[in-house]
C-alpha positions in Angstrom: -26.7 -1.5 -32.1 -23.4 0.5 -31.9 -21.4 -0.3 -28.3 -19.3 2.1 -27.0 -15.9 1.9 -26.2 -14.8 1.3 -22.5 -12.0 3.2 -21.1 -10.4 1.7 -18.4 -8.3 3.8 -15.2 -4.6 2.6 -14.3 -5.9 1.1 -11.4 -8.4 -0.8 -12.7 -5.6 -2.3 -15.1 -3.1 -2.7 -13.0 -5.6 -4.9 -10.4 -6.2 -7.5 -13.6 -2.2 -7.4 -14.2 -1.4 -8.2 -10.8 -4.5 -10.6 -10.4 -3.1 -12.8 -14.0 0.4 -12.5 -12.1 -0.6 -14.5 -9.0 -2.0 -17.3 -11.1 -4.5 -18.4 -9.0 -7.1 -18.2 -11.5 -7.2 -19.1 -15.4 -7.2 -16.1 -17.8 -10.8 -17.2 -18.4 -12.2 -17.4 -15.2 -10.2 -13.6 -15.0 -12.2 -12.4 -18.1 -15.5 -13.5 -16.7 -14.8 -12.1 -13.3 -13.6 -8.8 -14.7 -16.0 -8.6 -17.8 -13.0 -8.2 -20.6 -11.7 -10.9 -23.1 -8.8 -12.8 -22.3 -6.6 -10.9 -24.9 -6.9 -7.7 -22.8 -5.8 -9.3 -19.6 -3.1 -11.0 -21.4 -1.7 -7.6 -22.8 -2.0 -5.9 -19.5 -0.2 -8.6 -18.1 2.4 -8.3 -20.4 3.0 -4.6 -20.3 2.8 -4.7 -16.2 5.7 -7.2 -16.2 7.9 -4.8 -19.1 7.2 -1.6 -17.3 7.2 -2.6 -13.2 11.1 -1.8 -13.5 10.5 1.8 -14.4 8.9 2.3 -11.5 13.4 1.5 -9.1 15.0 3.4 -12.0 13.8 6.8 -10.5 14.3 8.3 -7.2 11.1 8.1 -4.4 10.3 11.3 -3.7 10.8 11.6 -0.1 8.6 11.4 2.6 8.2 13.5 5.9 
């Protein structure tokens, strides 16, 4: 029985990111909350806390 690769949005990832930020649960009890393996969240958290600068170096688009 072949499983099929999940594709996850950006919003979906960046939920798990910000969740393994706050700390207030393990990684583990993460996984089993979000159905993934602790490697996934770790990497998500990872590339959240690299990239988040990206989003000050350009200009906001302004609003009227």
């Amino acid at each position: 029985m072949k499983r099929t690769k999940r594709k996850f949005s950006a919003a979906f990832k960046a939920k798990v990111a910000l969740e393994a930020i706050k700390e207030r649960e393990t990684t583990s009890e993460l996984a089993k909350r979000f159905e993934l393996h602790p490697n996934m969240i770790a990497k998500w958290k990872q590339e959240f806390l690299e990239r988040s600068t990206e989003i000050f170096e350009k200009p906001a688009p302004c609003k009227q």
